[in-house]
C-alpha positions, 0 to 999 in steps of 0.5 A: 674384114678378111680378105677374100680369094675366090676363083671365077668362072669365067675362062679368059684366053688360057689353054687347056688340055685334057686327058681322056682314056680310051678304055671304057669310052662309052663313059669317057666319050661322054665325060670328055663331051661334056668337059669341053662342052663346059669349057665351050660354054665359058668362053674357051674356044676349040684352038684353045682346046687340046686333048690327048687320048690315052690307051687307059686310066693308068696312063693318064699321069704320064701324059698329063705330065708330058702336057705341064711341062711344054708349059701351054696349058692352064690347067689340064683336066684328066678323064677316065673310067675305073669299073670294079670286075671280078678281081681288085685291080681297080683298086690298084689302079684308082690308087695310084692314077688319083695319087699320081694326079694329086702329084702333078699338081704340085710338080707343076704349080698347076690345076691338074683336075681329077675326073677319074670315075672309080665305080662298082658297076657300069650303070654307076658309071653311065649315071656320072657321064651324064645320067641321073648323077650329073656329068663329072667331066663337067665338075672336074673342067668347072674345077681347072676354070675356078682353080685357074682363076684363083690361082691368078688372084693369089698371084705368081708361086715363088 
């Protein structure tokens, strides 16, 4: 029989950092609500808890990074809210932010999890933040928690 990894849900005494863009905060409130009520919720306390408010999506990176490198942070969980407008900068910017993120994960041998909204229109946005389509800041912290478990079973990277 194979070995098995899998990661758990179960926080233990790790801390996390979150990043959340102010621009659009209807949505991001509402996304970070629910990211640390996620980690509330699976034994995560609020001095265990960090978040760092950004002016954008676009700026995420940058502080997400910042975050992964003092080396306090078990994984870091990046909220934002890119809305399609009259013109195709959100493609320029969902681009990058996402590919920037993906980066992180690897410079940092660390869950840097993706919960970027990239919507075509404010009702799609709200139906993520807690409507209809579920909270996606509750997905992206589910995802550091199991991320931060599995990469404990696999043990040290060289």
């Amino acid at each position: 029989m194979p070995q098995v990894l899998s990661g758990r849900l179960i926080a233990g005494s790790e801390s996390y950092a979150i990043v959340v863009a102010r621009f659009n905060d209807l949505i991001t409130q509402r996304l970070l609500d629910g990211a640390v009520d996620t980690l509330l919720r699976h034994g995560v306390g609020d001095d265990q808890i960090t978040v760092a408010w950004v002016p954008g999506s676009f700026e995420i990176p940058l502080a997400a990074d910042r975050l992964a490198k003092t080396g306090k942070y078990a994984a870091i969980i990046c909220l934002g809210a890119v809305i399609q407008g009259q013109t195709t900068h959100h493609e320029y910017i969902n681009h990058q932010v996402a590919a920037a993120i993906m980066e992180l994960n690897h410079q940092h041998d660390l869950p840097v999890t993706f919960g970027v909204l990239t919507c075509q229109s404010m009702e799609q946005a709200l139906d993520r933040a807690g409507g209809k389509a579920g909270n996606k800041g509750h997905e992206a912290t589910l995802a550091a928690i199991e991320m931060v478990q599995l990469l404990k079973s696999i043990g040290p990277s060289k």
